[in-house]
N, C-alpha and C positions, 0 to 999 in steps of 0.2 A: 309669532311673538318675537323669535330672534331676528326675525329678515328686520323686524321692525327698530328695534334697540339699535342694529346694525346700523340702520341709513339712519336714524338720531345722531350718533356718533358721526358719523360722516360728517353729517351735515354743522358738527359743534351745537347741538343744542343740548342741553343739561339733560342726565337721565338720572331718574330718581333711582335711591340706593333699595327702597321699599321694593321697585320693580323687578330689580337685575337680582338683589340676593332672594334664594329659594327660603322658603318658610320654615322654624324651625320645623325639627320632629321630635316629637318627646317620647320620653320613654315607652314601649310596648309591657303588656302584660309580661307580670313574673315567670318565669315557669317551675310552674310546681318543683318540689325536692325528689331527686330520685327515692323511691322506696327505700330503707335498711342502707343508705349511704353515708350518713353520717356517722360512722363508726367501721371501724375493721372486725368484719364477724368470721374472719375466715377460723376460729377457735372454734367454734358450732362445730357438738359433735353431729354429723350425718351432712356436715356443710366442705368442700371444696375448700383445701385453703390456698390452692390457686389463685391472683391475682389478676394475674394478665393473662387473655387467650393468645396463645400462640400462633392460631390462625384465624386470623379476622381480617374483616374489609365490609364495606360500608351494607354490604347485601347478606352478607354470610358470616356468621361465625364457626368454626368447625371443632371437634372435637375427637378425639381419638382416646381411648381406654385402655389397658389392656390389667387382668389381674389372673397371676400363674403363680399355684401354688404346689406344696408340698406339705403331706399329712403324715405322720409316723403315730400310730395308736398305740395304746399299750393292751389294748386288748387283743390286739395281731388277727382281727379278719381274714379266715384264708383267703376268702372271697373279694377283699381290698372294699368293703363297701363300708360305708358308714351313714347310719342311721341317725334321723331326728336332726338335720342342717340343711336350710334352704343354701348356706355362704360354698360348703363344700361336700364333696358326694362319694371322695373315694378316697384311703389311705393306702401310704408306703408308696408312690408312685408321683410324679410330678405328672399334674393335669392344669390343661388353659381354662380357667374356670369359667371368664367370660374375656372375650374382646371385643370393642364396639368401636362402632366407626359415625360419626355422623355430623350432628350439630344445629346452631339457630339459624333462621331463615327469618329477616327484618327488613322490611322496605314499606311507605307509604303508611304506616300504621297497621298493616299484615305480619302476618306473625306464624311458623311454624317451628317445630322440631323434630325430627329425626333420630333417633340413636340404635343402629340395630343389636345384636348377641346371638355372638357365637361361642362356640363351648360347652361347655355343660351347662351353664345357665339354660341355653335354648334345647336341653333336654328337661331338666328337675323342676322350672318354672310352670311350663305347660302340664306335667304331672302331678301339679300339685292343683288341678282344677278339674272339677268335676263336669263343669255343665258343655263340654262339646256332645258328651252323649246323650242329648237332649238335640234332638232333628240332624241336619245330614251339615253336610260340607266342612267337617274336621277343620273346625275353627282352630285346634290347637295345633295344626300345622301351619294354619294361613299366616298365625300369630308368632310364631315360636324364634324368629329369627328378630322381632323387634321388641326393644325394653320401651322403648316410648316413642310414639308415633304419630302427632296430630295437629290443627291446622287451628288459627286462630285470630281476634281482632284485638287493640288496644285504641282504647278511649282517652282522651287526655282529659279527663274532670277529676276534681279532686286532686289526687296524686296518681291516679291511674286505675281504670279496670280492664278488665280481660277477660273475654271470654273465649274460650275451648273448647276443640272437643278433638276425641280421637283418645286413645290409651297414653295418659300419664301417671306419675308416681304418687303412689299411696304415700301420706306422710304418717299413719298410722306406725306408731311402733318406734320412733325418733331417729332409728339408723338410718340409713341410706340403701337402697338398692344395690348401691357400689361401695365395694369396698374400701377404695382408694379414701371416701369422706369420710369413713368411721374413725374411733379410736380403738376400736378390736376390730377381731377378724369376724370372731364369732358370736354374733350378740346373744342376750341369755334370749329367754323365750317369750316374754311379751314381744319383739320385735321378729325374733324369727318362725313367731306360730300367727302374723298378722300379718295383712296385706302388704304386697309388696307393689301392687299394681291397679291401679282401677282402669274401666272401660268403658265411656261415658261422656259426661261433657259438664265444665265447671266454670264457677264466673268468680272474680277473685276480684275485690275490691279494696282500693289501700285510701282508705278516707284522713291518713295522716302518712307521712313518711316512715312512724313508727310501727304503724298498725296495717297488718293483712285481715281481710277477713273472706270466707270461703265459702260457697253452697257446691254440692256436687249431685248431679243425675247421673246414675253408674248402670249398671248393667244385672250388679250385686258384687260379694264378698268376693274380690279376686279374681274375677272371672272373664271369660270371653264371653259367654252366651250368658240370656239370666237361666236358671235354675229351674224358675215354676212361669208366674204369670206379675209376678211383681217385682220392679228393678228399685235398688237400692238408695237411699239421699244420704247425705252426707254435709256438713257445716265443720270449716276449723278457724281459729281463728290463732295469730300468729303476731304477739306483742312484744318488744324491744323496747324499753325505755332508756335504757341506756346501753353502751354499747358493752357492759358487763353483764347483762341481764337478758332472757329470754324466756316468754312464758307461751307456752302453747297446748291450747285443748283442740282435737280431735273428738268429732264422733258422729255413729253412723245409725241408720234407723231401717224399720220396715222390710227391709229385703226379707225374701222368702227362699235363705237358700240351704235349702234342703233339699234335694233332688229326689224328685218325686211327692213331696211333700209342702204344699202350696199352704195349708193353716200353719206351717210354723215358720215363726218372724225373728227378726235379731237386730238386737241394740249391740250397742258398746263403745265404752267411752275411752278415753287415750289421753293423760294429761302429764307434761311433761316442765319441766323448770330447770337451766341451764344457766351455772351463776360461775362468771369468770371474777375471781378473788383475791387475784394477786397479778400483779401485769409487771413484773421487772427486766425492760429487754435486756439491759447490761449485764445484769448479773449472773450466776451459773444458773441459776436456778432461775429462767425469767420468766415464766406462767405457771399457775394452777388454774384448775377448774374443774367442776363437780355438774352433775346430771342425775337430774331423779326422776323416774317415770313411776306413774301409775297406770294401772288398766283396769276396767268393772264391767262385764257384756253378760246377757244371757241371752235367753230361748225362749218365746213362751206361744203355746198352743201346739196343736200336734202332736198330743202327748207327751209335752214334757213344759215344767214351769220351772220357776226361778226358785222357788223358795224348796218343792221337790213333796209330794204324796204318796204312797201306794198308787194310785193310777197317771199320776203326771211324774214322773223323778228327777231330781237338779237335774239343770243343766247350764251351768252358767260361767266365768270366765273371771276372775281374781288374778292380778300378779302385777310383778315391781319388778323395775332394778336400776343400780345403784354405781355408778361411775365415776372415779377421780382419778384425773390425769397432770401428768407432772411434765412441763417442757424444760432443757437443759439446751446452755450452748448456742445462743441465739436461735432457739427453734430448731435446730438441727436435730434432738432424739429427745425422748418425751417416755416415759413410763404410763400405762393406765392400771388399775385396777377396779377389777367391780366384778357385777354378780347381780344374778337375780333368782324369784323363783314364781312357779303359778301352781293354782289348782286349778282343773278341769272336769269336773264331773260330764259325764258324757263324751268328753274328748271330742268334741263337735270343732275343736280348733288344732288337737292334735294332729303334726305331721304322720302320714301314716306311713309303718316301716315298710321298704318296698319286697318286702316277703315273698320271692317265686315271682318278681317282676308286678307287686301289687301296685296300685296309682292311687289316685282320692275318688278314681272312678269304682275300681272293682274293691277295694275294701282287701281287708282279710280277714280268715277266720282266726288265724293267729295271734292276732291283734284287734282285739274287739273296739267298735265308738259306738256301742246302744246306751240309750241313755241312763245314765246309772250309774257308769263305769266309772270309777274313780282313775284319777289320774293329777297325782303332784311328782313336782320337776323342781331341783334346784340345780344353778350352776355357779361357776367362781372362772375368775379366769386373770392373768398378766399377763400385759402387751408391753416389748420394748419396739421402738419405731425408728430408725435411723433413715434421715430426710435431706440427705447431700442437696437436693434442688427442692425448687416448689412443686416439680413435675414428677417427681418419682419417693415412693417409698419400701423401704425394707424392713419386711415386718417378720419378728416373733413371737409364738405366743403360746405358751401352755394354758389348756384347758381342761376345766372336773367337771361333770356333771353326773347328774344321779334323777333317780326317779325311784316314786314308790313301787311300782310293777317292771318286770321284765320287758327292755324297751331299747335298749343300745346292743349291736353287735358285738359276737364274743368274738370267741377264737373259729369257732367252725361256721362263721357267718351266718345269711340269711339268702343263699341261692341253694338249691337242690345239686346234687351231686350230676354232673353233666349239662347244665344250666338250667335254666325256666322252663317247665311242663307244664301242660295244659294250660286254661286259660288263666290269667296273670291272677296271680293273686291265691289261688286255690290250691289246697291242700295237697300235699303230696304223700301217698301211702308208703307209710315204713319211714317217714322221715320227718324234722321238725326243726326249725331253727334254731340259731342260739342265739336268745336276747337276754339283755345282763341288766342290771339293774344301776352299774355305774359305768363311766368312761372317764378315760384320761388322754390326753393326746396334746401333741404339737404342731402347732402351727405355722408354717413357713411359706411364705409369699413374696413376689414382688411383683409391685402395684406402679401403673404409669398414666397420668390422666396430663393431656397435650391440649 
């Protein structure tokens, strides 16, 4: 066609302009709206208020963590342990609680993420899981060095789906895994007696830019292995309507995780409301914002029901808490306070204290969860945050908590004189923990996410 035009021209005969000019091209389809973009959510507590990744390029986003802190109790553990905290494990002493190294992997509409942990995390996490000792290959060592680990596709319909699978983050409970997104250190105990993790595979569909909605196939409550013979489901769904507002229900069904015990099942519901109320960047005082959870779960079969008999006794899951944080200074230092509390009859959710090296495997006799058992919890706590960059924070925080039963370390700890005897968990003759029924303590961290 050009050789042709060409010797046209040569030759001086007219060329039509229809010929020579190329045809419009009209516009292509829209593309949809990023998810939760139209609006700055980095306020969300258990959200990153990170803007920009630091290390990116067109294949890789990376990400780097690190959170070390320092505990001073006022109950003075000889033993430096502290009981009933997924965030922290030991006082009087500076400990790396977690560092992670990793990040997003995006190309072609493939999708993964990586994040490992090291610290205490990749000790206290894998201990708070029963079902490795269920068949062989110590899953909770396969697992214990990775917070999230899994591979996955995205669809362009709608605004987007996705599906996953490989161990990602529970949003059960409203915190964050990581400290660095929360507004405390130490959340009360609907977030820190609820999943931090599931292991499984989930498909996440955003049928509006505003709207997430969630199915999940897990493994069960927590966990690396299932439990019995039946894995866990799970639905949340995750609403913004404006960029002051966020409303999210979590909850989970069916799982049978009771170890050893295959007829008893578990609900539980998670619902959470997140209302930013004041937005004044210029001024001293330029944000508030408030967070209210609820949480409702039981148990039922296997000997034990929801409502509670002589032959079935509660067993079921109730509790709140309550969040308002104050930002000063264009965002540079921020006040929180809040609190929450639960009951637990059964303590089927209760962190168990690590009594002579006890896990969620070996139990204690020290600390009983048959079902019956009563078990209410309340806590209180203020956070001041001082936030020089978007990549780092310096966090204080004193914290109360209290419970009805003997349950926080005292002064003479919870290790045996010369350390842990016999097998973990099991009683030691002539000897007995000290568990208290209140604590108080300080919180001091510094938090880095890159």
């Amino acid at each position: 066609m050009k050789a042709s035009l060409l010797l046209c021209a040569w030759a001086g005969l007219p060329v039509l302009a229809q010929i020579t000019s190329p045809a419009p091209v009209g516009p292509g389809p829209a593309k949809a709206a990023e998810p939760f973009a139209f609006a700055d959510f980095t306020w969300l507590n258990g959200n990153a208020r990170t803007k920009e990744a630091v290390l990116d390029s067109k294949y890789f986003t990376g990400e780097f963590r690190a959170d070390v802190n320092a505990i001073y109790s006022f109950n003075h553990p000889q033993d430096h342990t502290l009981v009933g905290s997924c965030e922290t494990g030991r006082t009087n002493e500076i400990q790396v609680q977690q560092v992670g190294l990793g990040g997003d992997f995006h190309w072609d509409n493939v999708r993964g993420r990586i994040m490992t942990q090291f610290g205490m995390y990749s000790t206290m996490t894998p201990r708070n899981d029963a079902s490795p000792t269920r068949g062989q290959w110590q899953a909770d060592n396969a697992y214990r060095y990775l917070s999230e680990a899994y591979g996955g596709y995205h669809w362009d319909v709608m605004n987007g789906i996705n599906l996953d699978a490989g161990i990602f983050m529970s949003y059960i409970g409203l915190f964050s895994y990581y400290n660095f997104d929360n507004w405390a250190y130490q959340p009360s105990y609907v977030s820190a007696n609820t999943p931090w993790f599931f292991n499984g595979m989930r498909l996440q569909v955003f049928p509006t830019d505003k709207l997430k909605l969630e199915l999940w196939l897990i493994n069960g409550w927590q966990s690396y292995n299932t439990f019995n013979n039946t894995p866990g489901i799970g639905a949340s769904l995750n609403w913004r309507p404006t960029g002051s507002l966020n409303v999210i229900s979590n909850n989970y069904f069916l799982g049978a995780d009771t170890p050893g015990n295959p007829k008893r099942t578990r609900r539980h519901t998670d619902n959470s409301i997140q209302w930013k109320y004041y937005d004044q960047p210029e001024s001293l005082l330029s944000k508030m914002a408030a967070t209210f959870t609820f949480d409702l779960g039981d148990e039922q079969g296997g000997g034990v029901s929801r409502s509670g008999t002589a032959a079935e006794p509660k067993q079921y899951f109730a509790g709140w808490m309550l969040y308002n944080r104050f930002w000063f200074a264009h965002d540079r230092h921020a006040i929180t306070i809040g609190g929450g509390a639960i009951t637990n009859p059964g303590r089927y959710l209760v962190l168990v204290p690590p009594v002579n090296g006890a896990t969620a495997a070996s139990g204690t006799p020290y600390f009983t969860a048959n079902p019956g058992d009563p078990f209410h919890a309340w806590d209180y706590s203020v956070t001041y945050d001082f936030m020089p960059s978007p990549y780092i924070t310096f966090r204080g925080e004193f914290n109360r908590r209290g419970a009805s039963v003997p349950y926080f370390a005292g002064a003479n700890g919870v290790t045996p004189p010369g350390g842990n005897q016999g097998p973990l968990g099991s009683t030691v003759a002539g000897w007995a923990p000290d568990l208290r029924r209140t604590e108080s303590r300080i919180n001091l961290a510094l938090l880095v996410k890159l």
